[in-house]
C-alpha positions in Angstrom: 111.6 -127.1 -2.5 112.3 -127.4 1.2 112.9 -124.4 3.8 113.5 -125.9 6.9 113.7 -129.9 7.8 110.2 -130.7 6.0 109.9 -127.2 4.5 106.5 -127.3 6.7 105.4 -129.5 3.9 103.0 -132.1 4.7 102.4 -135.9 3.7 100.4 -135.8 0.1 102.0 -132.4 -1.3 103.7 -132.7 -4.7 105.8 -131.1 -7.1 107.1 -130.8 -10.8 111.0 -130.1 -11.3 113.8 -130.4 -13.6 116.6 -132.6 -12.3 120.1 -131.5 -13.1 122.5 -134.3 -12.0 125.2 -132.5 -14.1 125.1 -129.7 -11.1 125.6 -132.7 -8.5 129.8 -132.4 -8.3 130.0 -128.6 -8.1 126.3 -127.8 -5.4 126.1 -131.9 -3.9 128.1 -131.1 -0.5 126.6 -127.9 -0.5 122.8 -128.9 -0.5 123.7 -131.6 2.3 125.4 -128.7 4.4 122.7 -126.2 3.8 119.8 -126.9 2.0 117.2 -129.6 3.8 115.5 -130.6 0.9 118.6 -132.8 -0.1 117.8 -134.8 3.1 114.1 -135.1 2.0 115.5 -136.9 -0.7 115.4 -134.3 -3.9 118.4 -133.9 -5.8 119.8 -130.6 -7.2 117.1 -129.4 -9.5 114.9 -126.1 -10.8 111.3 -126.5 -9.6 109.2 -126.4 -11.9 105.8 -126.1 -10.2 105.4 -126.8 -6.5 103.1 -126.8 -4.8 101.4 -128.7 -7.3 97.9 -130.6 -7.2 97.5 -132.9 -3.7 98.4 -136.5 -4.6 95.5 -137.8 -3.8 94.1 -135.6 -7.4 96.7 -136.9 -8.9 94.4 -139.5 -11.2 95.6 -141.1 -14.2 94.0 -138.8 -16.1 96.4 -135.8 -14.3 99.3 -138.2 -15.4 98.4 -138.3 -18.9 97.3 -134.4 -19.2 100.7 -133.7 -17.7 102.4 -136.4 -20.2 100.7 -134.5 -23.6 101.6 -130.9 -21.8 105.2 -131.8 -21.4 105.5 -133.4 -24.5 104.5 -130.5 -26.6 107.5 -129.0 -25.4 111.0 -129.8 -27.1 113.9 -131.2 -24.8 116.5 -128.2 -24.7 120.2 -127.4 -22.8 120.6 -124.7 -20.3 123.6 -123.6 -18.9 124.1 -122.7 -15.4 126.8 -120.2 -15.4 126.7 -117.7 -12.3 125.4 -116.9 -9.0 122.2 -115.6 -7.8 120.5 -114.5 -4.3 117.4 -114.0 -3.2 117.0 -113.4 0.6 118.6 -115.9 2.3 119.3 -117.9 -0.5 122.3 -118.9 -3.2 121.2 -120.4 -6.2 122.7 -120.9 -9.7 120.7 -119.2 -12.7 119.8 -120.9 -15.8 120.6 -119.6 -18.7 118.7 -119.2 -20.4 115.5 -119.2 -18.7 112.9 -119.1 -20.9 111.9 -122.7 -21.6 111.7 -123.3 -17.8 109.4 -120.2 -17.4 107.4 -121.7 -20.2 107.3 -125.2 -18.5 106.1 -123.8 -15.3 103.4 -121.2 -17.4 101.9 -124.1 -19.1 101.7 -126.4 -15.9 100.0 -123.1 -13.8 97.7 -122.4 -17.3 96.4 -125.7 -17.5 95.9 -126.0 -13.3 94.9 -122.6 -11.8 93.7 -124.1 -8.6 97.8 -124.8 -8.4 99.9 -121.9 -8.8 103.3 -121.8 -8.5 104.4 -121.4 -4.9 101.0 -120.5 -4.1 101.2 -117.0 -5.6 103.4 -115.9 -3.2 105.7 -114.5 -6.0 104.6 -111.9 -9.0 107.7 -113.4 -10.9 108.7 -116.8 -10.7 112.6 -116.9 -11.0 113.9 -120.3 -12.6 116.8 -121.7 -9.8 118.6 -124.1 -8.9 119.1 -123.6 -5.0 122.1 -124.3 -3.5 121.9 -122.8 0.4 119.7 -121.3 2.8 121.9 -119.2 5.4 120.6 -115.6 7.6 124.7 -115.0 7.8 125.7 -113.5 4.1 129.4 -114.4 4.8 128.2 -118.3 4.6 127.0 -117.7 1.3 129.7 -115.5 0.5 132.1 -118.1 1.2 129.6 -120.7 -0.9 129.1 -118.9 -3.8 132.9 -118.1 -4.3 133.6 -121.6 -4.1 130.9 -122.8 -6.3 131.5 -119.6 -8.8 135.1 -121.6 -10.0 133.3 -124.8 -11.0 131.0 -123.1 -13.3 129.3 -123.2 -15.6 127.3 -126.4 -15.7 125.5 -127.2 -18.7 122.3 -129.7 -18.8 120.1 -131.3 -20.8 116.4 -130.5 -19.8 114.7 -133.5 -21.5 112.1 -134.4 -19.2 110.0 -133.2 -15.7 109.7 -135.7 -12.9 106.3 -135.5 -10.2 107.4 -136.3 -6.6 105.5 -136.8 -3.9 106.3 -136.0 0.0 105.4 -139.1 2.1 105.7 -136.6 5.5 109.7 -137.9 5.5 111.3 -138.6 2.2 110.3 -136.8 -1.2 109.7 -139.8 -3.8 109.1 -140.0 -7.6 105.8 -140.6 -8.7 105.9 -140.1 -12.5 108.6 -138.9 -15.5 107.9 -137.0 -18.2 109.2 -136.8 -21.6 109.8 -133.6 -23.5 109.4 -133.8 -27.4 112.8 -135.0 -29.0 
């Protein structure tokens, strides 16, 4: 979720992703080379929704809206099993991608006020970032590395809320998907 050493995120900002521990092996070094969010303390994951409400909405009533809306949706796998770029950025694809667009299309439905990367985007790409570099070459040299250790598959079975604290990115809540 970060772009630079806090991403110019500030204390109280929040976020919904997907956490894919089962990428950790083949993107972990990467992320702590090249993407500054892994120093914030967020592991390799597809966002979700961020930036999401501030936390000091977040009311246990948020907690148990988001608890029914994630659990009318069924746990499911995705693969990860190539490359993708968006400018200055190397991430790995889910395949398919469907079930995360629906996640984040039900979060953004349900909180307008909140959409996803604050509309900056017509199409909201499900990723999994691995690097932020200006120099091509860099990710050249990433994404041929990281192209033999694929594909990854995971188990999306639930959505975690964290929370920036204006250092560290911390979990606040879990979610459950049906099943």
């Amino acid at each position: 979720m970060a772009e630079d050493s806090t991403g110019g995120q500030r204390a109280g900002e929040t976020g919904l992703i997907v956490k894919v521990p089962e990428a950790e092996p083949v993107v972990g070094g990467w992320r702590k080379r090249f993407d500054s969010s892994a120093a914030l303390g967020i592991p390799a994951h597809v966002t979700v929704l961020y930036p999401f409400l501030p936390h000091d909405r977040i009311s246990d009533r948020v907690l148990g809206e988001l608890g029914e809306l994630f659990a009318s949706h069924s746990a499911f796998d995705t693969g990860f099993e190539s490359c993708g770029r968006f400018p200055g950025v190397l991430h790995l694809a889910p395949a398919p991608d469907g079930r995360l667009r629906s996640l984040t299309a039900a979060v953004a439905d349900r909180w307008p006020e909140a959409p996803p990367y604050q509309g900056r985007f017509a199409d909201v790409v499900p990723h999994l970032t691995v690097a932020f570099s200006q120099d091509p070459t860099v990710l050249d040299e990433i994404e041929t590395e990281i192209s033999n250790r694929l594909p990854v598959t995971a188990r999306v079975a639930s959505v975690h809320l964290l929370v920036f604290d204006g250092t560290m990115w911390h979990d606040r809540a879990e979610f459950a998907l049906r099943g």
